[in-house]
N, C-alpha and C positions, 0 to 999 in steps of 0.2 A: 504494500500500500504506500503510497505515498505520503511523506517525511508531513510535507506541508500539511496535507488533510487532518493526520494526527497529533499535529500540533495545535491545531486551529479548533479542533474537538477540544483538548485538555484546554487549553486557556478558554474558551468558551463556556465549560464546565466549571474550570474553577471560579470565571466569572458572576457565574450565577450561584453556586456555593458559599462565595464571599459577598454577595447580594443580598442573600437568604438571612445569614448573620446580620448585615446591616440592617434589614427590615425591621429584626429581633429591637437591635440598638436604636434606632430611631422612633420604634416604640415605645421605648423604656424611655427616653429622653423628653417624649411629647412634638418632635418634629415631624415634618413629613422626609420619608423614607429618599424622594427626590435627592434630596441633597448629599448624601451620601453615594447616590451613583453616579450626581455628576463630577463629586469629586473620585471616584473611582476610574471612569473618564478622564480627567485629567491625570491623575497618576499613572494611567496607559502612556498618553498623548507624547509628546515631545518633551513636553519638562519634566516628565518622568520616565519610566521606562523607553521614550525613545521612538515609541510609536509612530511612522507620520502618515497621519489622515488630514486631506485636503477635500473630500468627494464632498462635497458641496450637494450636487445631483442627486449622490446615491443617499446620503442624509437624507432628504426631502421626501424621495419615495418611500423610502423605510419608516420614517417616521408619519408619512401619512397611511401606510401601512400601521404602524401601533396603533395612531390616533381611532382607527376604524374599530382593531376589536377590546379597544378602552371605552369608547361610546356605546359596544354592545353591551359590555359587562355592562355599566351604567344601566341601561334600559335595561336588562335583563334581571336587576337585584333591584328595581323601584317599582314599589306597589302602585298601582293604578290608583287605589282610594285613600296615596298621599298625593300622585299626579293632580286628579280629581280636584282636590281643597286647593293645590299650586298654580296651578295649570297657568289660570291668569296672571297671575306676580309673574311666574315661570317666564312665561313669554314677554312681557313687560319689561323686564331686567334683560331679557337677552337677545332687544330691539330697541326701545326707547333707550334703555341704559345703555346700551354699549355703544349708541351714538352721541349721548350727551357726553360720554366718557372721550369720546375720540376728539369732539368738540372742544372741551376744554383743556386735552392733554397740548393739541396742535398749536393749540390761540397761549400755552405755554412754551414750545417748541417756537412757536413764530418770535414773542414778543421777548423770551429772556434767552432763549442759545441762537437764535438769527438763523432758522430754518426757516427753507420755502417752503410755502403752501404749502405744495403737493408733499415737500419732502415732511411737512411738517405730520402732516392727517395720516402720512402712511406710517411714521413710527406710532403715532396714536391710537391706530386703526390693531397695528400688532399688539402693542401693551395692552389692548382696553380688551381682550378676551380672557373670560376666569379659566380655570383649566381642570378641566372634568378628572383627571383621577387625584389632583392635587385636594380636590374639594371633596370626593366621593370617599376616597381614604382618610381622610381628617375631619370629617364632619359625624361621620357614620359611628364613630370611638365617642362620639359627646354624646350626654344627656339634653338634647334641644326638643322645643315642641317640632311635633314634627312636620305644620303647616311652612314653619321658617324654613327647616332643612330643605325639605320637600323643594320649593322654592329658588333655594340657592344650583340645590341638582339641578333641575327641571333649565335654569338658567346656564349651568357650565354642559349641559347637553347637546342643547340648540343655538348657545352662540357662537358657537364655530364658524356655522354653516355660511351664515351673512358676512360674516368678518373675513375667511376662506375669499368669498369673493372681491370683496373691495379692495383686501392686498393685490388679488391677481390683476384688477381692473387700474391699480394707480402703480402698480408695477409697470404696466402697458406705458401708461402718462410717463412716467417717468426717463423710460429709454426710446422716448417719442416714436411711440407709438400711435396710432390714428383710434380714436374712442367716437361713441355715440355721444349724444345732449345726456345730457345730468337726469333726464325725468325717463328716459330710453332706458340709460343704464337701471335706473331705481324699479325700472317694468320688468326688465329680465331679471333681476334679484328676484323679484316676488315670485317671480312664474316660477324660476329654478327651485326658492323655495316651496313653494305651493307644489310644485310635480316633485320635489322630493319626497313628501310627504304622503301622495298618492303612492307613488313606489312601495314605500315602506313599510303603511300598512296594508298593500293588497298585497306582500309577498310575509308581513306577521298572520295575516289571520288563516292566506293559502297554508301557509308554511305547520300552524297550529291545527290544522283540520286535516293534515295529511300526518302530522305525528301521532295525533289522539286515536287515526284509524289504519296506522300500518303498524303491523308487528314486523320490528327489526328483530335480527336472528342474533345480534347481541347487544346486552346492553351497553357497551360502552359504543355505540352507534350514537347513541342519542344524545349523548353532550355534543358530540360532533358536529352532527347532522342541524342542531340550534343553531350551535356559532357558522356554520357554513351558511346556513339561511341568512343570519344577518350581513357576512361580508357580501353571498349574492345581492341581498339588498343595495349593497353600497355598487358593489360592479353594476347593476344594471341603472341604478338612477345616474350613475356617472355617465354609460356613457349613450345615455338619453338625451345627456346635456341639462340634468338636474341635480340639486344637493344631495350626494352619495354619504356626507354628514346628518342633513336631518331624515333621510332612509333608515340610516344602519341605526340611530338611536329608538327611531318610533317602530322600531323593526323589533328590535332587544323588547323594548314596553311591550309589547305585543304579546309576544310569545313568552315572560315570562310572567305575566299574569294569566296566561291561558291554563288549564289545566291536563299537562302535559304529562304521562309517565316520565318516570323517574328526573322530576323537575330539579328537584335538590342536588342532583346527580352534577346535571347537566348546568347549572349555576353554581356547583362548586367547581367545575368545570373553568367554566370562563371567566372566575376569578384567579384561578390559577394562570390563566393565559394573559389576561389581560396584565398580572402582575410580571410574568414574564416579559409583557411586552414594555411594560415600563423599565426595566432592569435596561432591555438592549438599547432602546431608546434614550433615556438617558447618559450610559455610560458613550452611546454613540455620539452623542451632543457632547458631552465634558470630551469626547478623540478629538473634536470638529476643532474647538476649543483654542485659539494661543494667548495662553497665562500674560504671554511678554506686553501683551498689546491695552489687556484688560484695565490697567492703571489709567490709560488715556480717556477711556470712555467713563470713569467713574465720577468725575464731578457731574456729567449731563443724567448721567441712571440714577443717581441720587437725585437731581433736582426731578427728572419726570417721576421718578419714581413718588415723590415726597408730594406731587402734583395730582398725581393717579392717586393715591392712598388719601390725604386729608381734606383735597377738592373737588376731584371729578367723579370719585367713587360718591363721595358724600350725596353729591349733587343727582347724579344720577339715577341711584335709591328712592331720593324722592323724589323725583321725574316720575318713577315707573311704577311708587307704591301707593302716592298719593290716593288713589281711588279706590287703594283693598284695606282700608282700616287693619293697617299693621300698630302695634304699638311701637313708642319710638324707641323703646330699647330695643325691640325687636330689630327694627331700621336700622341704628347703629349700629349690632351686631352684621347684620347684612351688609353694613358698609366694610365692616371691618374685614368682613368674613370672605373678598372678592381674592382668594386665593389664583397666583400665578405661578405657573408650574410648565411645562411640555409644551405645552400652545403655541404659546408665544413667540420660546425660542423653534421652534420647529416652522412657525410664521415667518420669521426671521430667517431664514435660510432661503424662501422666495425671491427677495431681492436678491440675494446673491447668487441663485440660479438664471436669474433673469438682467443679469447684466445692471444692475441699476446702481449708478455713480454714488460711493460713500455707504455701501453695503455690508462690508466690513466694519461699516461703526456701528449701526445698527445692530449686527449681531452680535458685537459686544455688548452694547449699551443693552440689549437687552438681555443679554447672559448673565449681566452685575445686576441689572437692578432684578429680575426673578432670585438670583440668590441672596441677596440681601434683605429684601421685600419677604420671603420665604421665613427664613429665622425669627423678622419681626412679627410677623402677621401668625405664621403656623403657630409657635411657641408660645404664641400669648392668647388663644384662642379658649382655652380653658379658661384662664383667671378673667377674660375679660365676661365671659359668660358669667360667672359669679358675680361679678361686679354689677353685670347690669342687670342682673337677679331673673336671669331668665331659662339658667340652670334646672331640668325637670328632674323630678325623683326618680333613681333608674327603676322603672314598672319588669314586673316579670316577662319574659322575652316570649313573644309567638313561642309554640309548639313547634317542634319541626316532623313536619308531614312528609314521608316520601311514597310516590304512589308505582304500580308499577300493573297494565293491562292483562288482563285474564279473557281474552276475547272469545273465546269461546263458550265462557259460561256470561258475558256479558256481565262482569262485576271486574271489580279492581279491588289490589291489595296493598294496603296503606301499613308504612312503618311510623308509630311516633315512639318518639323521644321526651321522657318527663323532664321538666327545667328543673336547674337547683331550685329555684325560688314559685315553680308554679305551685297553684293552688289546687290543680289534682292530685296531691300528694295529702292518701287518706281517703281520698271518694274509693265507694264502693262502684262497680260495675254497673248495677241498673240503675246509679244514679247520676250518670252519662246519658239518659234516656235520648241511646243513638236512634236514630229512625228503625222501621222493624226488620228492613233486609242489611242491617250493619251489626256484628256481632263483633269483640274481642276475642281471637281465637287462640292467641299464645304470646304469652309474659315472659322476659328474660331478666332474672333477677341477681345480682353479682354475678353471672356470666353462668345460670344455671332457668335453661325455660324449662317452663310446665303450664299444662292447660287450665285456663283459668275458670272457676263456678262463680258464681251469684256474690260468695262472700268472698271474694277475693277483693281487694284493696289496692290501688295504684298508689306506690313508691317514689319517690325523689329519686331519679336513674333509673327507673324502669325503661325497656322498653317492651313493646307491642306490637303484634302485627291485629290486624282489622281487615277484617272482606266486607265490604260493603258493593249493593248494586249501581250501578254505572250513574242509574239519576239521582241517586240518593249522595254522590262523593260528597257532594259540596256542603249538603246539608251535616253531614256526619263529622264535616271537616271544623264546619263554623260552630258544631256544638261542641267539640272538643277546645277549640281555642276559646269559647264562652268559659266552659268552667275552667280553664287555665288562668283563667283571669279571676273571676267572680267566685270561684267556689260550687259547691254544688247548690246553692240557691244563686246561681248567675242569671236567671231567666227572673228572679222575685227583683233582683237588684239590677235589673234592665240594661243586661249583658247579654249582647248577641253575635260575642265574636266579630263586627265588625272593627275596622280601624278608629285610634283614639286619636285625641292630640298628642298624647305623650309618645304614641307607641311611635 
């Protein structure tokens, strides 16, 4: 075999080995995990090991490659009935906001570092996107209500997709290129978005009616066969000539709020991937990276930076909140909370594939101030939640359900899992009162099952399997997370398993 292939295996391995530890450490620490691959990245690069990457090009692709199954993951782990209470802020923040953001970062760029215009709105244009796994992985470890969360996702989801365009279209401007009128360009954004959107969910809901009704010949098909639905989402709205961004996200939503076999499977699945893709991603960005040059750009990444965070973020929030009766801690929070991560810098690298004069400072300036910005904003995301007493009580966690097709007797067979802290722990079996084709058929208790009778009791770490009939899943499912919650008087205390604020 060739010397080079197995070298490129071990160091790619060990790469992701020494990832995995970092993940551990920047958990412990309270930062996001980012920061440690990009500095892993660099210690590859030139000022370390010696490494020299220039690929510009191949950055771009790859990283628009991560960005796709980071936004599936994303849809894929967010509940519809937080979408639902979001939906509006969601979209609000990552339209109105991301323009008022871009508005006042430029009219900074013009007025204090003596950029043009155009050059001014397109650094603006790359800063002012939050960064979906930067936010998705640091938000999701808080105790927050979970209309805000909710809200902040739904926002680092879909503002990719618009901002994606504007770079590409002032990139054009920029190495004079020939553009449409200002209201032309704003008609093809909408369409592109609008048919991405179509895309998305006619390949989520295709995509969930042909899993619920084809038995694959194994299970590990079906994590698969998810994430693949969503990247086709993204290939065919791209190359329809529409947002292959807001496809692959409403594509993720789609299917994993559907009720899929082995759903748990296949979302433990594309968390796994998605975090891998962040590892190569990042540490590919800290290769791209020269340390030597970084210094030069750090007074302008401080000032836009210091511009984006205490002015245009502020501003922008309430641009976009004004009309959903947020509270204002809530608002500041969400000011605070407009995490940059991957985005950005990976937005940053367009100009530099695209020829556009002073592009190298750009991806510096944007390299310092996401790492700096990072430290501030990540690290202090807990105490400020405390602060602004918006901190929720941690509620006992969903049940986790895993379901798995019996198509020939037309019923399905559900695994749960008892929480440390749920309130099944102590109910007696018929006082689950599941529907009447839903039975508990076998208990595994410190790693020893037996079939369970009438007076049997569910345990703190029990688990269970359950058959229940095909119509009945749902029902059987929402009564199990009602008394996870409420107890076995959850139905007297007006618990119906659906989603809280807290949850």
């Amino acid at each position: 075999m060739d010397t080079t292939v197995t070298v490129a295996l071990a160091v790619g391995a060990l790469v992701v080995l020494v990832a995995a530890l970092a993940f551990r450490l920047a958990d412990r620490l309270g930062l996001p995990s980012l920061l440690l691959y990009l500095a892993l990245g660099v210690a590859l690069g030139e000022s370390g090991a010696g490494i020299q990457f220039e690929d510009a090009s191949l950055t771009q692709t790859l990283g628009v490659a991560a960005l796709v199954v980071i936004l599936a993951e994303g849809g894929l782990t967010t509940r519809w009935s937080d979408v639902q209470r979001a939906l509006g802020p969601g979209l609000a923040l990552s339209t109105v906001g991301v323009l008022v953001s871009i508005a006042v970062t430029a009219l900074v760029g013009v007025w204090l570092l003596d950029f043009s215009w155009a050059f001014a709105v397109l650094v603006g244009a790359v800063v002012s996107s939050t960064d979906a796994a930067a936010v998705f992985t640091t938000l999701r470890r808080l105790p927050l209500p979970r209309r805000m969360a909710a809200s902040l996702e739904v926002e680092s989801g879909l503002n990719d997709a618009p901002v994606v365009l504007l770079v590409a279209v002032l990139c054009e401007v920029l190495t004079g290129g020939e553009t449409a009128p200002w209201w032309l360009v704003a008609l093809e954004v909408a369409g592109e978005l609008a048919g991405g959107s179509l895309v998305g969910l006619a390949i989520g809901f295709g995509g969930a009616w042909l899993l619920q009704r084809a038995a694959l010949p194994l299970v590990g098909f079906y994590p698969l066969v998810t994430l693949a639905l969503c990247v086709l989402a993204f290939a065919c709205a791209d190359l329809v000539h529409t947002s292959g961004f807001v496809a692959v996200y409403l594509c993720g939503l789609v299917l994993g709020n559907a009720s899929l076999p082995h759903r748990a499977a296949s979302i433990g699945f594309a968390e796994g991937m998605a975090n891998l893709a962040q590892i190569g991603l990042f540490v590919l960005l800290g290769l791209l990276v020269s340390p030597a040059r970084l210094l030069e750009s750090l007074p302008a990444a401080l000032l836009i930076g210091a511009a984006l965070l205490l002015v245009a973020r502020p501003l922008s929030v309430l641009c976009s909140l004004v009309w959903f009766r947020f509270p204002l801690a809530q608002q500041l929070f969400i000011s605070w909370a407009g995490l940059r991560g991957a985005v950005p810098i990976v937005l940053a690298t367009f100009p530099l594939t695209a020829g556009v004069p002073d592009a190298a400072f750009v991806f510096d300036l944007v390299f310092v101030l996401v790492v700096v910005f990072t430290v501030v904003q990540g690290g202090s995301l807990p105490t400020v939640a405390r602060w602004l007493g918006i901190a929720t009580p941690l509620a006992p966690r969903d049940i986790d359900v895993e379901s798995a097709p019996l198509d020939e007797l037309g019923a399905e067979l559900m695994q749960l899992r008892v929480p440390e802290r749920s309130k099944l722990h102590g109910v007696y079996l018929p006082e689950l009162r599941l529907p009447e084709d839903a039975a508990v058929v076998l208990v595994v208790r410190d790693g020893k099952p037996f079939v369970p009778d009438p007076t049997t009791r569910l345990m703190r770490g029990d688990q269970a399997l359950l058959v229940s009939g095909r119509q009945s899943r749902a029902e059987a499912e929402r009564r199990l997370r009602a008394v996870s919650r409420g107890g076995r008087l959850a139905a007297w205390r007006g618990e119906d398993g659906a989603a809280t604020e807290a949850d």
